[in-house]
N, C-alpha and C positions, 0 to 999 in steps of 0.2 A: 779602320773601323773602330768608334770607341765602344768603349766595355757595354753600358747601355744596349747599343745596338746588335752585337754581340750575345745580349742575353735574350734579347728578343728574337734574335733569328734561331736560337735553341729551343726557346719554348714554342715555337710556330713549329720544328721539327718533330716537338714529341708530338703536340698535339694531331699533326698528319700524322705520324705514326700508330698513333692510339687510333684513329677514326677508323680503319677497316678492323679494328678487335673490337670496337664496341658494335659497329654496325654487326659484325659475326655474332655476338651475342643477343645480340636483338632478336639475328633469323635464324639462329637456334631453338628460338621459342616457338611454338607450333599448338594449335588446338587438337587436347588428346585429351577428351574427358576420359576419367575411370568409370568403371562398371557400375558401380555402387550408388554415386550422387545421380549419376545419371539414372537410374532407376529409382532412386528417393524424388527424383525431381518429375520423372512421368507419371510417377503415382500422386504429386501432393498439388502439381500444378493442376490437375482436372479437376480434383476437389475441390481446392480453391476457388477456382471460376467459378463450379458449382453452388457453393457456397453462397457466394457473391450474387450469380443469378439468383437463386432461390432469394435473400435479403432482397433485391430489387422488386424481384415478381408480389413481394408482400407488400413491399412501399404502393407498388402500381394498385394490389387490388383494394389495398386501404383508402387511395385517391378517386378512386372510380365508387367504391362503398359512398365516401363523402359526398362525392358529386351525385349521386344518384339519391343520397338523402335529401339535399338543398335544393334538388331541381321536386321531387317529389312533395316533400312537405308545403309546396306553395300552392299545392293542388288543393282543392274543396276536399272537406273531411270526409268519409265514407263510413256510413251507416253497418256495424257488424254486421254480418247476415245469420239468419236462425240455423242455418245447415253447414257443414266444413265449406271454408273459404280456399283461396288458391293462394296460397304462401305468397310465394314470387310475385304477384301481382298485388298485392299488399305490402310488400317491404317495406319499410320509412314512409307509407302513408301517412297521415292523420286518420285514425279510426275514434270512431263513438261509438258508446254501446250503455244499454240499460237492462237492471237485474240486480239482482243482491247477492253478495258473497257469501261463500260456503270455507268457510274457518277450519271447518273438519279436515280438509283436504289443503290446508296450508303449506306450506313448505317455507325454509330460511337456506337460502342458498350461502354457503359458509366463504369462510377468508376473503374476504369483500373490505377493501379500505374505505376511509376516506378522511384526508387529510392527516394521513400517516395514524390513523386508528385502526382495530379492526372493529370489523363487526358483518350486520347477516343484510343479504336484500330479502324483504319481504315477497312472497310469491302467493298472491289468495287467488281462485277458482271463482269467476262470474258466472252463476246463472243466467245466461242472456235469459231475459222477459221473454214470455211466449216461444219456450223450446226449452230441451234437455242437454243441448250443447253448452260448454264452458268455458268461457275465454280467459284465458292465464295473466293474470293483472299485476306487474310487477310495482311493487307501493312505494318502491323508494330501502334506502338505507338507513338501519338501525344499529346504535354499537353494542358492542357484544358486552357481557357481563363480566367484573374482575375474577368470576370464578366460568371461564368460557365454557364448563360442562354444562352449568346452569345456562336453560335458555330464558331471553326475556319476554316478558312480559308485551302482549301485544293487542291493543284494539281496533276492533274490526266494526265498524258501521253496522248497521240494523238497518233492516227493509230493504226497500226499492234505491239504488244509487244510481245517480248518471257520472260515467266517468268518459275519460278521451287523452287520447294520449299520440305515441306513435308508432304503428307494427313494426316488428320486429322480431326475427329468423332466429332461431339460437344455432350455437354453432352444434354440428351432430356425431362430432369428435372429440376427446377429452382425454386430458391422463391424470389419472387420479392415482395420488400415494396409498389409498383405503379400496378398498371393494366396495362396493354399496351394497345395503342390505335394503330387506325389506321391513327393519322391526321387529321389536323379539314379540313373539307369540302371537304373531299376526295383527301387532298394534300398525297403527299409522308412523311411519318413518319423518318426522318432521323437516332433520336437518339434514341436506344435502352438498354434498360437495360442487356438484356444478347441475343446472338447469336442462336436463335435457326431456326433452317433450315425447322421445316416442317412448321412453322408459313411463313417465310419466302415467300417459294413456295407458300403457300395460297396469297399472297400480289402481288405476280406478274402473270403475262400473258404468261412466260415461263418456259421452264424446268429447275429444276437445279441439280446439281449433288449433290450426297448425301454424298462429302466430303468438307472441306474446305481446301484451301491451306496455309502452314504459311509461307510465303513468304522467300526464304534465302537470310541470311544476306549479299550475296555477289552479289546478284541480284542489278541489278540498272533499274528495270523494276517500279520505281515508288514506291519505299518502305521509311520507316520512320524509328523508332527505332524498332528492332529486336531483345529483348534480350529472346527469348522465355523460358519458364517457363518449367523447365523437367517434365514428368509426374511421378516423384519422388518425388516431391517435398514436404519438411513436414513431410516426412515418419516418418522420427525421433522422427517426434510432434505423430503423433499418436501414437509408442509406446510406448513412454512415459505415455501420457494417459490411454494406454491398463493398465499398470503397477501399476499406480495409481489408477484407477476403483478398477482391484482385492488386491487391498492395502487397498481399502476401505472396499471390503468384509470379508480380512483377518482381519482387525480390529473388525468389528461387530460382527464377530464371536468371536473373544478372550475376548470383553469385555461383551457378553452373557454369556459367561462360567464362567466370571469373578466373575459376580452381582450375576450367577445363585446358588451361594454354600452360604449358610446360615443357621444360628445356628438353632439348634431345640429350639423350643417352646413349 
């Protein structure tokens, strides 16, 4: 046998030799999570899912908001009516309405962008014509003043106006960094943190309708900037986020399984 062959037939020997000590340390490893991750992981993985559901369920009802605007607005405009309307069946209509506004009872709905500025949406109170009901006329966005304590300056039409736009629900939920007030010494509170309608009604003397109007952009019924917000919008950011949540679950789980295999002792 030359040398060559000789060294081959040694290294063939260890190598069987070696094969039943690696294959042994192979099935010496066993699935044995510890106490610990395995309870960080029952607790973080439902959240996550959670998470993840909840981001979805917003994407969905922001899709269904849009679709239900698009299919709505192709419909014939609908005349305000003189008495409280029915929200829900008004949604993203097109409504018209005639009357003059009431300045007194203003409001600037506050930290409102547009195009990375800030500033206020304008909120004036329509006397509908021939009744005491008010429909809440949002006029568009205005920017706020370099001294934002100071509020600006705002012109509101005179007499009789016809305006039309598209109803709209305000949301009846909010979190606010401030309290709202009513105004010191029983003035009129102008600047608002966010829009909300039954707070609203409480602060006045009269009725109002339980939609608000977003004034359209072709209206010259006393509007400002108009670029209204789809009720779409972001949708993309939430599934994103949905994705990521269970991205995060799927990871906690792989690296449970991962830690959880270890050698015998």
């Amino acid at each position: 046998m030359s040398g060559s062959d000789s060294a081959s037939a040694n290294d063939y020997a260890r190598a069987v030799e070696g094969a039943p000590a690696a294959m042994a340390g192979k099935a010496a490893r066993r699935f044995r999570p510890r106490w610990l991750p395995t309870l960080a992981a029952a607790l973080l993985v439902p959240l996550f899912i959670a998470a993840g559901q909840w981001q979805w369920d917003k994407a969905a009802a922001k899709a269904a908001r849009q679709q239900q605007l698009e299919t709505r607005v192709s419909e014939p405009a609908v005349q305000i009516p003189t008495e409280a309307a029915n929200a829900q069946a008004l949604q993203y209509r097109k409504i018209v309405a005639r009357g003059y506004y009431e300045p007194r009872h203003q409001i600037l709905i506050d930290n409102r962008t547009y195009r990375q500025q800030a500033g206020f949406h304008v909120v004036t109170p329509l006397r509908v014509e021939g009744s005491e009901i008010r429909l809440l006329v949002n006029r568009g966005w205005i920017p706020a003043l370099a001294e934002h304590s100071r509020e600006p300056e705002i012109v509101t039409p005179a007499g009789i106006v016809e305006v039309s736009g598209i109803a709209v629900v305000p949301a009846s939920r909010f979190f606010s960094l401030q309290p709202e007030t009513n105004g010191e010494h029983g003035s009129w509170q102008r600047v608002w943190q966010n829009l909300d309608l039954a707070r609203y009604g409480e602060r006045v003397s009269f009725p109002v309708q339980p939609v608000v109007m977003q004034l359209d952009p072709d209206s010259a019924a006393g509007g400002f900037v108009r670029d209204w917000v789809r009720p779409d919008d972001r949708r993309l950011t939430n599934l994103g986020y949905a994705f990521q949540w269970w991205g995060f679950a799927a990871t906690t789980v792989g690296l449970w399984c991962f830690f959880g295999f270890r050698r015998k002792t």
